[in-house]
C-alpha positions in Angstrom: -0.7 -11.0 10.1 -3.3 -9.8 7.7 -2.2 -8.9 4.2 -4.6 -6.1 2.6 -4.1 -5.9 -1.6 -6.0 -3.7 -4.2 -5.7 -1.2 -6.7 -5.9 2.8 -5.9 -9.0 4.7 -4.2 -10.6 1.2 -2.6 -10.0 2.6 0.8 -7.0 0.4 1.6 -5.0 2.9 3.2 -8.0 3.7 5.4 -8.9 0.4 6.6 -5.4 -1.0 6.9 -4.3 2.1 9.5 -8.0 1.6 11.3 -7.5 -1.9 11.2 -4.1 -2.0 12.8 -5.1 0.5 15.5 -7.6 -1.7 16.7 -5.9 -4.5 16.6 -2.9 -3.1 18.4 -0.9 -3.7 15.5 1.8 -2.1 13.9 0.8 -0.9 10.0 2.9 -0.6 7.1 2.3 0.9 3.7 4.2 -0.9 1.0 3.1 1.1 -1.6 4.6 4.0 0.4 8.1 2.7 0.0 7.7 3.0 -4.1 5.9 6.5 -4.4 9.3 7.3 -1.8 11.5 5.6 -4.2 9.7 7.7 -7.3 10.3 10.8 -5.6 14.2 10.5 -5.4 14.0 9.3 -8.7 12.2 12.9 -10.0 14.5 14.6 -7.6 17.9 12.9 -8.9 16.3 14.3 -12.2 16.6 10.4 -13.7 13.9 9.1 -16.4 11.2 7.2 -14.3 11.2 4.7 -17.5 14.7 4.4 -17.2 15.7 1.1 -15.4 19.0 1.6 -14.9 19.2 5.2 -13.7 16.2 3.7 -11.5 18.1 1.2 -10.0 21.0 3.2 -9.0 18.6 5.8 -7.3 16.9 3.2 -5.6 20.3 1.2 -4.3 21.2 4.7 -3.0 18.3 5.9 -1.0 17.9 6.1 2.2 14.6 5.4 3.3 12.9 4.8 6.5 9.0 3.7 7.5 7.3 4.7 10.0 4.9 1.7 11.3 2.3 3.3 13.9 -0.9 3.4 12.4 -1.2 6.6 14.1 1.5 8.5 12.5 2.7 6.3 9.5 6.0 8.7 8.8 7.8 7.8 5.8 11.5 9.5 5.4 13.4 10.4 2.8 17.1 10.8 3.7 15.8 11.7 7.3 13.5 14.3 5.9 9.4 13.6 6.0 7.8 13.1 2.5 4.1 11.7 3.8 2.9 14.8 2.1 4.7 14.7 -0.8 4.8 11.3 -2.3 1.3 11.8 -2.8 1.7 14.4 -5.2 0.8 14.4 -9.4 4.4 14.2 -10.0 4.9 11.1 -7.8 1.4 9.6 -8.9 2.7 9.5 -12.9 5.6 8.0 -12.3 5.3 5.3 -9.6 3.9 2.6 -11.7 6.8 2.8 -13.9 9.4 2.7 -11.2 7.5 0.1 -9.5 7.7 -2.2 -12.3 11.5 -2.9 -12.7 12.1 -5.9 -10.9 15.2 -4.9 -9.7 13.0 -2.0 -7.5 11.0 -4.5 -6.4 13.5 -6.8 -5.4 14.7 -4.6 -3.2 12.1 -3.2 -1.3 10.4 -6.4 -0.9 13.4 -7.5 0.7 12.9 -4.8 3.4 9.4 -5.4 3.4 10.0 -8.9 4.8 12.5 -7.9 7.4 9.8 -5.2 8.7 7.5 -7.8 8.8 9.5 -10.5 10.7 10.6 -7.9 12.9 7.0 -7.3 13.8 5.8 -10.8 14.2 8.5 -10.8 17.1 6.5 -8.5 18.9 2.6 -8.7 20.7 0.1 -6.9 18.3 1.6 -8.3 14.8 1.0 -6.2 11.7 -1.4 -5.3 9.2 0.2 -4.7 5.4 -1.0 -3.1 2.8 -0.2 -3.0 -1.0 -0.4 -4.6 -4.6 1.3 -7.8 -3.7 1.4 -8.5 -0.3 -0.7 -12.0 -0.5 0.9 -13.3 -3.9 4.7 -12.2 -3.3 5.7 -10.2 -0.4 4.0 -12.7 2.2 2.2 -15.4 0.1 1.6 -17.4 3.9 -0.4 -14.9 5.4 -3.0 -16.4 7.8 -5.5 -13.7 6.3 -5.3 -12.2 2.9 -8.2 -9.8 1.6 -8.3 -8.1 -1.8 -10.3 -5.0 -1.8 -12.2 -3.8 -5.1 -14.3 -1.0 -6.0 -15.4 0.3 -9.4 -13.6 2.9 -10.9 -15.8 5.9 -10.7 -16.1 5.0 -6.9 -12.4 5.1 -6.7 -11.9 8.1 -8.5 -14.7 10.0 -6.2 -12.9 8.8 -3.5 -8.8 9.8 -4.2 -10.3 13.3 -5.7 -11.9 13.6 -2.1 -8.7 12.4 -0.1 -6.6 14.8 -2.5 -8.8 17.8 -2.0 -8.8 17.4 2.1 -5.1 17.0 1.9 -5.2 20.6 0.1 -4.2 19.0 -3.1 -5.3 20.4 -6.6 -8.1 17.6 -7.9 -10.1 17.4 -11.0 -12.4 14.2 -11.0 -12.1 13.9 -14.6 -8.2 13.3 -14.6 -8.3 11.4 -11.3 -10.6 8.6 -13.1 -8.4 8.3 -16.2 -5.5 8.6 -13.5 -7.4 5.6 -11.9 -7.8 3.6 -15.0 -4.1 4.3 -16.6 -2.5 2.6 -13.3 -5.2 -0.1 -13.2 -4.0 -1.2 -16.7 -0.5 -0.6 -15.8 -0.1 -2.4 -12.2 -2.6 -5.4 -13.3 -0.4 -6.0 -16.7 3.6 -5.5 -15.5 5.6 -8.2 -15.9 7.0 -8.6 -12.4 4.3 -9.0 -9.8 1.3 -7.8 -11.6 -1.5 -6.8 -9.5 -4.5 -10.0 -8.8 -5.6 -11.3 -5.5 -4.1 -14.5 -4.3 -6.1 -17.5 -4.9 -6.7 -18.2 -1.2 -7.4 -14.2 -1.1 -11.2 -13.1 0.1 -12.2 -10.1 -2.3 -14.2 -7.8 -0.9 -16.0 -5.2 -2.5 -16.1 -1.6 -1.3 -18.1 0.0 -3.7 -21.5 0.7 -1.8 -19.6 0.1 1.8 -18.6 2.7 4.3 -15.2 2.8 6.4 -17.0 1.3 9.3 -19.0 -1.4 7.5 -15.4 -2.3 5.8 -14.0 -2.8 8.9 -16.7 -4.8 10.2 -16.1 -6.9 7.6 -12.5 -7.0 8.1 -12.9 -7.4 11.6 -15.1 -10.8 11.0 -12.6 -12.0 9.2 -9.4 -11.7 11.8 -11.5 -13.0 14.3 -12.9 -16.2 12.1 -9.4 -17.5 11.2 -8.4 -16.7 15.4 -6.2 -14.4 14.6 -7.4 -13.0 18.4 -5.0 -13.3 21.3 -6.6 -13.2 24.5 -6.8 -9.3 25.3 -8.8 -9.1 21.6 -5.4 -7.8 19.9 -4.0 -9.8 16.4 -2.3 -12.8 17.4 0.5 -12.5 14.5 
């Protein structure tokens, strides 16, 4: 299993589904499962801050992942909200949703039966999120914690959002950047920091292929390898 953490616009998302393709590994997107969880949330018209109208959203939604790297579906009462959760609306609340413990508890809960449900299978699974190496999995036989400065970040998400045919303004995606930084790294309930045993790598001045060359090094160097070159769970 490798367990990929970092903050917004480090190229996480990128790596991890590129990563896991390679690998023959199935990919999940933790941070997924809280932007879906902030969308029923806005649509149940509840106050994101509100913890308990929060948590009875959250006990009430029905919400499936999708783990091929391929075609990383995430569902919504049945219905496919990739495309949405990505949204402004989605992107202003989620921190605050993500930080009531309750919220968390739950979803890491299905986070870990995804994940043992994988490691039962050839391929194993690459995870990404905010938390993977210091609460969701905190054994993982490879943790990596990706930074990048914030300008780099921003230039990046405002690129992602305008090939995605989403309204982007540079300017508000780096205070966007900044306000979640301060949010997700301060939160009471599993604040965003690598693990100790975590190797942070930094993106800043690295393309997606010299990340994954990285990335790759470091599967192979702690044998995560089977035989056929695939991640040996």
């Amino acid at each position: 299993m490798v367990a990929l953490d970092g903050p917004s616009g480090t190229g996480k998302s990128t790596v991890s589904r590129r990563l896991a393709s390679a690998l023959g590994a199935i990919y999940l997107d933790t941070g997924a499962m809280y932007r879906a969880i902030t969308l029923a949330v806005l649509r149940a018209g509840a106050d994101p801050s509100d913890s308990g109208a929060v948590i009875r959203v959250a006990n009430g939604a029905e919400l499936t992942m999708g783990t091929d790297p391929e075609q990383p579906a995430v569902l919504l009462g049945g219905a496919d909200v990739s495309q949405e959760i990505r949204g402004p609306e989605v992107t202003g609340a989620v921190s605050a949703v993500s930080a009531v413990a309750e919220v968390r508890e739950l979803l890491v809960r299905q986070q870990r039966e995804l994940i043992d449900k994988a490691l039962q299978e050839p391929g194993g699974i690459v995870v990404e999120g905010r938390d993977i190496g210091t609460v969701v999995v905190p054994d993982a036989k490879l943790k990596v914690f990706l930074t990048a400065d914030a300008h780099a970040r921003a230039q990046r998400r405002a690129t992602q959002d305008l090939a995605e045919g989403r309204v982007s303004d540079l300017q508000q995606t780096h205070a966007d950047v900044q306000r979640r930084d301060k949010l997700d790294s301060t939160r009471k309930v599993a604040p965003l920091r690598p693990a100790e045993d975590a190797v942070e790598l930094d993106t800043t001045h690295l393309g997606v292929q010299e990340v994954l060359e990285q990335l790759h090094k470091l599967v192979e160097s702690r044998g995560l390898l089977d035989g056929s070159g695939r991640e040996d769970r």
